[in-house]
Every structure is written in structure tokens, then in C-alpha cells.
N, C-alpha and C positions, 0 to 999 in steps of 0.2 A: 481543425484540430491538428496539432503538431505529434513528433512521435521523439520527442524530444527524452533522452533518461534524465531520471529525476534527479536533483544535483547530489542528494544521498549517497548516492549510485555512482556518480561521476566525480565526486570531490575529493583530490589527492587524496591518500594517504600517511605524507612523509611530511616533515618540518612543523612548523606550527601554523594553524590554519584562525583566522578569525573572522565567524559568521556573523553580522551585525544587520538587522531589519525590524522593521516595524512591528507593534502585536498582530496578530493573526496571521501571519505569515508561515508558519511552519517550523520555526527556529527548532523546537523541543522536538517533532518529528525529524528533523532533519538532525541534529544531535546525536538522540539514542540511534538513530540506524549508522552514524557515523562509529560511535563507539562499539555497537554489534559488531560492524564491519572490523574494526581491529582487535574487536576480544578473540573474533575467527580467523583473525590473519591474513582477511581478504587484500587483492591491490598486488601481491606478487613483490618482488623485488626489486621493480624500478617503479614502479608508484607506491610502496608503501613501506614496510619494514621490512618483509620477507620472511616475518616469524608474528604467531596469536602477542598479544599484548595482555597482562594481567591486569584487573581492573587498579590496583596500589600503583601500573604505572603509565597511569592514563587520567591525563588534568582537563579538567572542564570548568570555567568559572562561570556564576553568570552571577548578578549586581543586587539579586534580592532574597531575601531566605525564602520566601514563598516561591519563588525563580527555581531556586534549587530546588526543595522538596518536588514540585511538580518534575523536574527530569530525574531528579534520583529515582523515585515512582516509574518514572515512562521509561529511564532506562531497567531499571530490573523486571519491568511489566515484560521487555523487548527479550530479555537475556534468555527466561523464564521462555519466550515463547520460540528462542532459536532452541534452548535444548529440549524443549516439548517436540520440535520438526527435527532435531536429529535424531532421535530415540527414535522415530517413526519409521527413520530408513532401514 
């Protein structure tokens, strides 16, 4: 077993990024935590923006409407459960 971070975790922040793999791979998991990650601003100032991202400006496409509705879902499933863990602190 590797101890490897998960590319969610590891994937720039800045410019335009495109994630492209087979099904079952993770695409959707990997997406919504990318987007969490800049609704919170994570990534700092030389890997990411250096300021939160409102979701009006923040582009995600993907090629099918069923495509979409399943991340729109998984991203507001994702949103829903960072601000359920911040209220916690």
C-alpha cells in the first residue's frame, strides 16, 4: 500500500485543469472535492487563487445531462457536509 495523497488533495488549484478517465474511476469524487476545495479557498496563493471562489464563478462541464445532475448532486451533497463540519468547530 502506497501513502500516496489523493489527487483531490493534490490537484493545482490555479488555471484551468482538465480531468479526463474512464467510468468508474472517481471523476465525480474527484470534482466535488475539487470544487469544495475552492468554495474554501484552500491551495494558498501560489497554488490556487489566494481567496474562497463563489460557486457563479466556478465552471465545470461534463458531456451528458445525467453527467451533470449526478455532480451537481455530489457537489451540493459535498458543500452541505463542509458546512455541517464547520459549524461543528
Amino acid at each position: 500500500m502506497t501513502d500516496k495523497t489523493p489527487l483531490a488533495l493534490a490537484f493545482p488549484l490555479r488555471g484551468s485543469q482538465l480531468i479526463e478517465a474512464s467510468a468508474g474511476t472517481g471523476k465525480t469524487f474527484t470534482i466535488s472535492a475539487l470544487y469544495v476545495r475552492l468554495v474554501l479557498g484552500h491551495g494558498g496563493e501560489s497554488a490556487g487563487f489566494g481567496r474562497e471562489l463563489l460557486p457563479p464563478q466556478i465552471l465545470v462541464v461534463t458531456f451528458t445531462d445525467a453527467a451533470t445532475k449526478e455532480l451537481r448532486e455530489r457537489i451540493r451533497t459535498r458543500l452541505a457536509e463542509a458546512a455541517r463540519f464547520s459549524a461543528m468547530k
